[in-house]
VEXVEX-689822 format. One record per residue (C-alpha): y, z, x; residue number from 1. Coordinates in steps of 0.001 Angstrom, whole numbers. Layout:
% VEXVEX-689822
roro py: Y | pz: Z | px: X | nr: NUM
...
This chain:
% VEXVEX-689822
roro py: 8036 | pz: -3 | px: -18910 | nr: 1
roro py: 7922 | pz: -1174 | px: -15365 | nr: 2
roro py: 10741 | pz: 388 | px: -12873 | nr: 3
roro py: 10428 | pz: -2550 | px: -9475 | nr: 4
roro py: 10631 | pz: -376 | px: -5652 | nr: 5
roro py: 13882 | pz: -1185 | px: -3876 | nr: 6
roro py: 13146 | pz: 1185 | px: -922 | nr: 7
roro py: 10859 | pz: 3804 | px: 684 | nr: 8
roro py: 12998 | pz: 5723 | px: 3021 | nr: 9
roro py: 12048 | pz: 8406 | px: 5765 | nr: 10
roro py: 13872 | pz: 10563 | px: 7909 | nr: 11
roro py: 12076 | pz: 13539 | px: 10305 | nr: 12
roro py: 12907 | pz: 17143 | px: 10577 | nr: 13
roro py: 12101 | pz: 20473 | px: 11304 | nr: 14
roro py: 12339 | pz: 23783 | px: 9105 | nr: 15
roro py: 13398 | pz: 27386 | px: 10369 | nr: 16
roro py: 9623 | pz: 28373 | px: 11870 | nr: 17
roro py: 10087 | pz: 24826 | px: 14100 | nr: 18
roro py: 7357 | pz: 22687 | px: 12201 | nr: 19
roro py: 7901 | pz: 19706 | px: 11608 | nr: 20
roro py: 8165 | pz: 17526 | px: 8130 | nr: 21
roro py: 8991 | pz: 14178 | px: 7040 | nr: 22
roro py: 11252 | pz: 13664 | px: 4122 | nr: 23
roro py: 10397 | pz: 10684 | px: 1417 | nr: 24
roro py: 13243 | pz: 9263 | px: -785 | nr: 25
roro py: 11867 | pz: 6652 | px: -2887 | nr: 26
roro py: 14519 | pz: 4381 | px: -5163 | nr: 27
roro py: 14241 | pz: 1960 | px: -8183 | nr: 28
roro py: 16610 | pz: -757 | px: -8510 | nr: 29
roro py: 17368 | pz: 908 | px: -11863 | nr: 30
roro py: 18783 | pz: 3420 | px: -8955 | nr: 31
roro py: 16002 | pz: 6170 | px: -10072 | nr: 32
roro py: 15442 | pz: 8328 | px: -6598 | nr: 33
roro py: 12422 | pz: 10280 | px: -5743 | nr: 34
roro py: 12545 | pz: 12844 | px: -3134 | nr: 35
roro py: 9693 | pz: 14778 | px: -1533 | nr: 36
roro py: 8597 | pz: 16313 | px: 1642 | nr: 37
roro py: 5406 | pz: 15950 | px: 3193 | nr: 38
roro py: 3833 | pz: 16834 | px: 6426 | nr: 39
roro py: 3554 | pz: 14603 | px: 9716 | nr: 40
roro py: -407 | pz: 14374 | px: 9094 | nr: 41
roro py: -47 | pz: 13707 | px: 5834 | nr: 42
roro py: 2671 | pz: 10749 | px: 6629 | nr: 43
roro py: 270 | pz: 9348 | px: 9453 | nr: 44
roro py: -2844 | pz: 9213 | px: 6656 | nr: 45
roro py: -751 | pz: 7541 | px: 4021 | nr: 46
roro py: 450 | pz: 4877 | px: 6875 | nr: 47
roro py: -3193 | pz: 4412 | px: 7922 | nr: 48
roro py: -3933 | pz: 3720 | px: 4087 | nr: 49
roro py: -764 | pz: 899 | px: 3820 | nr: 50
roro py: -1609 | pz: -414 | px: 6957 | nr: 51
roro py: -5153 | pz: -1296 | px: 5354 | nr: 52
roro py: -4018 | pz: -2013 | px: 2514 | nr: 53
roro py: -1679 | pz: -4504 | px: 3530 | nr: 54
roro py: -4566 | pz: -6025 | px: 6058 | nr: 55
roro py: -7293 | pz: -6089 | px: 3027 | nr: 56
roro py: -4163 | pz: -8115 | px: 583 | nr: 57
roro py: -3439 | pz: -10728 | px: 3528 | nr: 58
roro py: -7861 | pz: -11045 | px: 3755 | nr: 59
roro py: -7581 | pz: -11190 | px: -285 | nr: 60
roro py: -4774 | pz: -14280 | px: 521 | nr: 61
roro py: -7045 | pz: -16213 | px: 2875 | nr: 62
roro py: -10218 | pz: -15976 | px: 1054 | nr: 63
roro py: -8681 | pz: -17705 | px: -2105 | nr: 64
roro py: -6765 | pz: -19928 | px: 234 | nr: 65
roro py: -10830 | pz: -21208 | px: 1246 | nr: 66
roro py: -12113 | pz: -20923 | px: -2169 | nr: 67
roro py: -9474 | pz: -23136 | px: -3299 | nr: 68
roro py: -9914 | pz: -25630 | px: -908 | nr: 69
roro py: -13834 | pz: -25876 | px: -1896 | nr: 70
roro py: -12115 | pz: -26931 | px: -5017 | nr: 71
roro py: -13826 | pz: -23783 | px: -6708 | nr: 72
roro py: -12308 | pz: -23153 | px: -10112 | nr: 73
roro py: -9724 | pz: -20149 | px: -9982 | nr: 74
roro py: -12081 | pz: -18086 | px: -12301 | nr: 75
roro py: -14848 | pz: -17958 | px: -9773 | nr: 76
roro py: -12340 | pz: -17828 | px: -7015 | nr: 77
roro py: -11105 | pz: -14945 | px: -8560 | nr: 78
roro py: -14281 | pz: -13615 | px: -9033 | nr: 79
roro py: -15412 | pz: -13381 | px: -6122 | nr: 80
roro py: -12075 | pz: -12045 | px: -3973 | nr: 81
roro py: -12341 | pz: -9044 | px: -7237 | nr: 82
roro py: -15958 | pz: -8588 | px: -5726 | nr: 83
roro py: -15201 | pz: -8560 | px: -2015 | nr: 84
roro py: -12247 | pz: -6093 | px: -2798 | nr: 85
roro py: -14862 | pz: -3425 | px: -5196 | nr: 86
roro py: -17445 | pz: -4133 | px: -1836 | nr: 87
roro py: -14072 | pz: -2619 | px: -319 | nr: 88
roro py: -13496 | pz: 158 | px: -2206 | nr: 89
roro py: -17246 | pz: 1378 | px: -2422 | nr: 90
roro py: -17422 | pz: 1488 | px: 1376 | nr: 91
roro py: -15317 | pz: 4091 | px: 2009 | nr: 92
């Protein structure tokens, strides 16, 4: 069963000793909610990873956009973004 993301939402604040925290409320559009707290350096890593993440998809986009306009068939085109994403993920 797949639930689709209808929102991420975050709101700051502080607890009694005066550190800081970030609160996460995640919904479905089934209306599910998911609610957690993490720290400020643990917010900034995640939005370092999405921020990548969302760079390497748009990459991912324009690669196949070439491939495709070599007239490459979709398999190989496919192929090869799959490779250039692993090369990715094995250079961190």
């Amino acid at each position: 069963m797949s639930i689709d993301l209808r929102s991420i939402d975050l709101t700051s604040g502080v607890n009694e000793q005066g550190e800081g925290f970030v609160t996460i409320a995640a919904s479905s559009t089934t209306g599910e909610l998911l609610i957690g707290q993490l720290s400020p350096a643990e917010v900034r890593g995640l939005a370092l990873v999405w921020l990548e993440v969302a760079e390497a998809a748009e990459q991912d986009a324009a690669v196949l956009r070439c491939l495709r306009k070599l007239e490459l068939p979709d398999q190989l085109a496919g192929m090869i973004v799959t490779e250039l994403r692993n090369s990715r993920s094995n250079d961190e």
